[in-house]
N, C-alpha and C positions, 0 to 999 in steps of 0.2 A: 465538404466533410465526408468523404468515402468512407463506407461500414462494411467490414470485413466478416467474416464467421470464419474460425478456425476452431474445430471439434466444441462447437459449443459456446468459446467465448465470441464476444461481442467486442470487434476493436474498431474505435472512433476514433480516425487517422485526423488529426491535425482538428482536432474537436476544441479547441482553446487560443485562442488570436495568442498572439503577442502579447498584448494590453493582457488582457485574462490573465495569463499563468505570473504579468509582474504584479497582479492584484493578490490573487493569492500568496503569491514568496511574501508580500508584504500585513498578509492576514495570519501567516504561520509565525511572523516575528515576536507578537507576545505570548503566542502558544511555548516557542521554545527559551524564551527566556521567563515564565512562570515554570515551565516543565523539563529539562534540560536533557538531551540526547543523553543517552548511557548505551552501553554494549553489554546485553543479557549474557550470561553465559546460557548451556544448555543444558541437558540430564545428564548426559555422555563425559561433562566434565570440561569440555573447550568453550569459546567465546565467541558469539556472533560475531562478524567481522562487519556488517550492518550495525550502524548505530540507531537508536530508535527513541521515540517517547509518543506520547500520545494525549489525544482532546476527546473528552464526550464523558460520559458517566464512570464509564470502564477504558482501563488500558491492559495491552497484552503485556504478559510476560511470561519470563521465564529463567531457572534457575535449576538446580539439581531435583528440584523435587517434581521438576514435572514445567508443561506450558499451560497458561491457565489467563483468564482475565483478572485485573484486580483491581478497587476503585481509589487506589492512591500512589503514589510515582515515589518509586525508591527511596526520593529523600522526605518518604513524608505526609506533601502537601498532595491535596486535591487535582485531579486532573481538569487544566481550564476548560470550557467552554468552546464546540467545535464553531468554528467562522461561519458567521451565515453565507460567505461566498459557498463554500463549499456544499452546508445543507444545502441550497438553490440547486447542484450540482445533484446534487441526491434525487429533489424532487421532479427535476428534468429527466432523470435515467431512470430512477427506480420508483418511487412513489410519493404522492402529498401523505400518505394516511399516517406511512409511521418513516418515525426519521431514525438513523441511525446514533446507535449508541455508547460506538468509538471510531474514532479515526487515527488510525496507527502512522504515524511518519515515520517513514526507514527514509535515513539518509545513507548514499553509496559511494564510498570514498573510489577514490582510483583504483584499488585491490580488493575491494569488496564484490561480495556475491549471495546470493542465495540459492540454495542446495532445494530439489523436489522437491515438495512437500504439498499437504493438504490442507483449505483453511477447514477445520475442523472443532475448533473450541467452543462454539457458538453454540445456544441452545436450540437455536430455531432456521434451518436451512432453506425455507419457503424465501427468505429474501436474498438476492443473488450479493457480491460483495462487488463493491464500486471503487476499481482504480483509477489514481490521475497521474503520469506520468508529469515531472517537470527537472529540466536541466539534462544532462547530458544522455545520450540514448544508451539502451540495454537491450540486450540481446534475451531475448524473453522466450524458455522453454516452455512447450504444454507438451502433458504426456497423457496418460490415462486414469481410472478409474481406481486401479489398484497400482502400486508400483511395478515398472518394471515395461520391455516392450519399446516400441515406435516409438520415435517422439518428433516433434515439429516447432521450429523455433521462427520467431520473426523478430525486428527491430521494433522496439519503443519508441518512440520521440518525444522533445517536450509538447504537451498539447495534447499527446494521446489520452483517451478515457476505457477501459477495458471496463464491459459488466460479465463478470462470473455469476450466471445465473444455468438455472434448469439442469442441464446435464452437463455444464461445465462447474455448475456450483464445488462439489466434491473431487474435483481434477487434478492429480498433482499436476506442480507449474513452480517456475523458479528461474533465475536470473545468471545466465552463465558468465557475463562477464559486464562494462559498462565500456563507452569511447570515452574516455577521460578528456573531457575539453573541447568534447562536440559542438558545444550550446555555450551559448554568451549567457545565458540566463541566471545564471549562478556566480557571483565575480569568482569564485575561488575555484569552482569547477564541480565535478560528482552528478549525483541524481538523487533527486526527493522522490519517492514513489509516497503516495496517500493513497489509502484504504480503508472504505468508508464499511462499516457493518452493524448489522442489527445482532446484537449476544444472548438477550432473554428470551 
């Protein structure tokens, strides 16, 4: 499991077997059929092209009025309960003492992407945020501290674990495109990206 450091983030190449990443696609099954993907729109007026939903206390969102955490899914109901695979994942990377408080799944069709940005919404940036990459690879920009400047991109794969912490915490970073059908992991194709964080 090679560990990478590119300005700050932490990338765990190949940090999930096989077995692992078909344990979780199969720990995320009643998360997205209690929670069901939707496509946020944004402030700007357009629509994520990432579909998304989420596990833990809080889930992100966003809509005209702003990106914000909120504690109940669009249609409603309660966001379920994040997988203990995943906390275990937490408590291996980031800490036993405190567990995270949402886990954001962006699922990434063939034409999907995500643009810069900062995770920013959270109350408390002392805990880094913990990604899992699974299913097809992505081509994963990091840039800097404020927008704008240099930037430096690598591949995703399934299996990968990135922790944003310390000086990568606040880093824009974003996703310029996906291999559509890289990975058998997925029957239909795309990328799950999971993003584990503490909000309060």
């Amino acid at each position: 499991m090679p560990l990478l450091r590119l300005r700050g983030f932490e990338i765990h190449k190949n940090s999930l077997s096989p077995t692992e990443q078909s344990e979780i696609v199969e720990a995320l099954r009643p998360v997205l059929k209690a929670a069901p993907l939707f496509s946020p729109k944004v402030p700007t007026g357009g629509q994520m092209s990432v579909r998304m939903t989420s596990a833990g206390q809080f889930g992100w969102f966003s809509d005209a009025t702003g990106y914000r955490y909120v504690d109940s899914h669009p249609k409603g109901q309660a966001w379920p309960d994040i997988p203990a695979v995943l906390l275990n994942l937490w408590r291996k990377h980031v800490s036993a003492e405190r567990l995270p408080e949402c886990c954001l799944v962006n699922y990434y069709g063939e034409s999907a992407r995500m643009g810069m940005h900062q995770d920013k919404d959270e109350a408390d940036f002392t805990f880094p945020v913990l990604s899992v990459s699974l299913g097809d690879d992505a081509l994963f920009r990091i840039g800097n501290a404020t927008r704008g400047g240099k930037t430096e991109s690598i591949w995703l794969s399934s299996g990968d674990v990135v922790v944003m912490g310390g000086e990568a915490r606040l880093t824009y970073h974003g996703v310029d495109r996906i291999r559509f059908k890289s990975s058998r992991l997925l029957p239909k194709g795309g990328r799950i990206n999971l993003t584990m964080r503490v909000v309060t």
